[in-house]
Structures are given as structure tokens and as C-alpha cells.
C-alpha atoms as a printed R data frame, in Angstrom:
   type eleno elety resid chain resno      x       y       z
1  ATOM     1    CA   UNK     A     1  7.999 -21.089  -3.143
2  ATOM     2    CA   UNK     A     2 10.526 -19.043  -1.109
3  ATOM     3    CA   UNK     A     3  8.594 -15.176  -0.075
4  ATOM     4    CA   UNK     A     4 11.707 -13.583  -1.743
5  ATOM     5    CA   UNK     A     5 10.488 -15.287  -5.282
6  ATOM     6    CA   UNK     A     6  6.601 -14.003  -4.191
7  ATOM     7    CA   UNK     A     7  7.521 -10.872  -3.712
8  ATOM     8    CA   UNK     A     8  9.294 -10.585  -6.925
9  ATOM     9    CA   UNK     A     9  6.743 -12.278  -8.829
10 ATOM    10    CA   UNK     A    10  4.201  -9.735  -7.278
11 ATOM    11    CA   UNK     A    11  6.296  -6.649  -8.155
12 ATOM    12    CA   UNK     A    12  7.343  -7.298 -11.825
13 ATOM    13    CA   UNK     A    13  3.676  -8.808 -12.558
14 ATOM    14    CA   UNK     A    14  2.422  -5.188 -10.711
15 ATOM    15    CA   UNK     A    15  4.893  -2.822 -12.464
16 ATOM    16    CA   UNK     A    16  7.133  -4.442 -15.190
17 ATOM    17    CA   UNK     A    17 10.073  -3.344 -14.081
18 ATOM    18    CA   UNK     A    18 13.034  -2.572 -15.885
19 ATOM    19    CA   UNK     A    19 15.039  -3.103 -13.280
20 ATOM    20    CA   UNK     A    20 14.124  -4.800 -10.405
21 ATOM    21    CA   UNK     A    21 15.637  -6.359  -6.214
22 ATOM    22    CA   UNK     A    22 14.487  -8.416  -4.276
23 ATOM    23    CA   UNK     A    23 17.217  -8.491  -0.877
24 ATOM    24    CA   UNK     A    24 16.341 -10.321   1.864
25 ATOM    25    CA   UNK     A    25 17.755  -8.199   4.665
26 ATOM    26    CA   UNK     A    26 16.746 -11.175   7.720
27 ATOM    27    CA   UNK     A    27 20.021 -11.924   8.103
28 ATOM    28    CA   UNK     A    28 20.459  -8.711   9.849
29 ATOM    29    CA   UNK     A    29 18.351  -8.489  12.070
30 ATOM    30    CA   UNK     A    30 17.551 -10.769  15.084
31 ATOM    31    CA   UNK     A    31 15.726 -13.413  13.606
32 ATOM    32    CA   UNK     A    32 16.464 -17.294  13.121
33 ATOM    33    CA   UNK     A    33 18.534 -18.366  10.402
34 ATOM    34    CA   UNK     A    34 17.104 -17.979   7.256
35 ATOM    35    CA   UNK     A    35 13.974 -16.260   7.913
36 ATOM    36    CA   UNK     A    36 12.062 -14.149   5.349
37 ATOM    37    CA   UNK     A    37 10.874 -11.434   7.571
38 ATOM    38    CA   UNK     A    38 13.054  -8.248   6.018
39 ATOM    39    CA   UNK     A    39 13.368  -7.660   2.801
40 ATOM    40    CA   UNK     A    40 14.574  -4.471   0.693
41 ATOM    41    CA   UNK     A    41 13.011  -3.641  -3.055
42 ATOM    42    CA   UNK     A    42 14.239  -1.395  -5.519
43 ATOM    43    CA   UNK     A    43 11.741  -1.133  -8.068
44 ATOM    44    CA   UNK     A    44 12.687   0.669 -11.405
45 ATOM    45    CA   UNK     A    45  9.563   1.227 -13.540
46 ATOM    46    CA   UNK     A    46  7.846   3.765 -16.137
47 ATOM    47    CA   UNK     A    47  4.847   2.757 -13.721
48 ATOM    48    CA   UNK     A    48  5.836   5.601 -11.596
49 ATOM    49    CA   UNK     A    49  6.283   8.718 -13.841
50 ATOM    50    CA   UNK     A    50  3.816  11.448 -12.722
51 ATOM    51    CA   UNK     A    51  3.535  10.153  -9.395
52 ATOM    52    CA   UNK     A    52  5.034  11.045  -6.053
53 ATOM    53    CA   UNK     A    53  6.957   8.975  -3.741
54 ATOM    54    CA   UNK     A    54  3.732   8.141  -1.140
55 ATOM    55    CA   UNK     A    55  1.899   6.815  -3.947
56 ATOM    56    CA   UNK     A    56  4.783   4.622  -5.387
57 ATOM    57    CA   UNK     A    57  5.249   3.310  -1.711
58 ATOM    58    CA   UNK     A    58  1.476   2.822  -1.669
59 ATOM    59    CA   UNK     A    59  1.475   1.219  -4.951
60 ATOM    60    CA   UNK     A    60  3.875  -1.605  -3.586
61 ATOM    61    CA   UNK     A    61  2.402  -1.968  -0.475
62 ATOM    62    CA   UNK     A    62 -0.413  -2.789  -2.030
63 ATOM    63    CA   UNK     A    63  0.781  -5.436  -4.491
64 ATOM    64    CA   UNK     A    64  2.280  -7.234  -1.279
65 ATOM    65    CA   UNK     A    65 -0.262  -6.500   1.225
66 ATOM    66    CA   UNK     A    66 -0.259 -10.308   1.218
67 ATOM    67    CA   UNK     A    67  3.329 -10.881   2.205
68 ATOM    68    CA   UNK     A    68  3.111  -7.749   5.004
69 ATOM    69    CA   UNK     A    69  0.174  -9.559   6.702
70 ATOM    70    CA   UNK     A    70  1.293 -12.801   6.811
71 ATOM    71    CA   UNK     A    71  5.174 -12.699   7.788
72 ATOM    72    CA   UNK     A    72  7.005  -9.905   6.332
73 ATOM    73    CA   UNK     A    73  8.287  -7.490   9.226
74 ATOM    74    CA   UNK     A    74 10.064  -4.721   7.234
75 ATOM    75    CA   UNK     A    75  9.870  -3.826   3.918
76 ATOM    76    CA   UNK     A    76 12.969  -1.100   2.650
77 ATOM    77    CA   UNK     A    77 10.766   0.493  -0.611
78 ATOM    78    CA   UNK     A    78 13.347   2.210  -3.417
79 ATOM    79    CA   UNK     A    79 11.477   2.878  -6.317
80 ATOM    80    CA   UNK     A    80 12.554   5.125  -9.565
81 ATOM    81    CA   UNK     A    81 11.604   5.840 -12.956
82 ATOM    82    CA   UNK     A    82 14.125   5.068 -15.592
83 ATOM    83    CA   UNK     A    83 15.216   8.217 -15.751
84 ATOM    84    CA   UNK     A    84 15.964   8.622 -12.245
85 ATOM    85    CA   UNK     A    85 17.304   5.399 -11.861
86 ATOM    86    CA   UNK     A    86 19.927   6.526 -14.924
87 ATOM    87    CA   UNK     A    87 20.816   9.714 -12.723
88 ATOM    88    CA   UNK     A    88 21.047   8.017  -9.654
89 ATOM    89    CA   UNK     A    89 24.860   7.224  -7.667
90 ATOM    90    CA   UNK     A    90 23.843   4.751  -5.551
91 ATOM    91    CA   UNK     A    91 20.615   3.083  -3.703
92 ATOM    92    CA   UNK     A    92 20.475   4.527  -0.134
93 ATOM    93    CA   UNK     A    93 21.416   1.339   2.549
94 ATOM    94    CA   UNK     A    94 18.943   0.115   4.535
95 ATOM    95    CA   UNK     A    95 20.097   1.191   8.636
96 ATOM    96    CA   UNK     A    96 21.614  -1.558  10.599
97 ATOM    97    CA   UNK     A    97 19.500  -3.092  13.158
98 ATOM    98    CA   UNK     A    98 19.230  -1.923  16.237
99 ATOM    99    CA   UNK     A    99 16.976  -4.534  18.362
């Protein structure tokens, strides 16, 4: 199983999203072809009402704490509530590279 499909296994089992990413960002960075090192999330889930944006990070970490050990460089965390997700323009981009 590819880590893109872990990761999103992880994060809808973890927080039942109603909207949920998975990129895998490797490609831009200087890695070999088709790596699975950097990957961006955007997480949309009731999960995080009442909480602040460390703990939603946390949260995530957490549920891949797996992944991050064991291969994944970078992780790009977006995470919303429905509500902020519906008021939302546009996901912030992840920076280019600069390595």
C-alpha cells in the first residue's frame, strides 16, 4: 500500500472528514522519482470545533506519527471545521522548495 493511501486511511479513520487531501508534494522537492517523502493534508472535520490550530496540528501528527518516523520528511497540515472550510477562498500553497 502506497504512504499516500496510509495516510489517508489514518486521517479519515482519526477524524471522519468531510472533506479530505492527501497531495504528495515529492515531486517538488529534490528527491528521486516518485518518492513519498512530502505530502500536504487538508483535513475538513467537525473533529476540530472548540479547538485551536496547535492542537488540530497535534491531533494529526499524532494519527501519523507512524508515517513521520519512518519516511515522511514534510508534512503541509490545513485543517478546518466545516464552517470554516465553507468561508474559506482558497487553501494556502505549500512554498516551493528551496534545497
Amino acid at each position: 500500500m502506497s504512504v499516500e493511501q496510509i495516510i489517508t486511511d489514518k486521517l479519515s479513520q482519526a477524524f471522519a472528514p468531510v472533506h479530505l487531501e492527501v497531495i504528495n508534494e515529492s515531486n517538488r522537492h529534490h528527491v528521486p522519482p516518485n518518492s513519498e517523502t512530502h505530502f500536504k493534508v487538508v483535513v475538513v472535520s467537525n473533529t476540530f470545533s472548540e479547538q485551536r490550530l496547535l492542537a488540530r496540528h497535534r491531533l494529526v501528527n499524532q494519527a501519523l506519527a507512524d508515517e513521520l518516523a519512518n519516511g515522511v520528511h514534510a508534512l503541509s497540515i490545513n485543517v478546518y471545521t466545516e464552517s470554516e472550510w465553507q468561508a474559506l477562498d482558497e487553501v494556502p500553497r505549500t512554498p516551493n522548495c528551496k534545497g
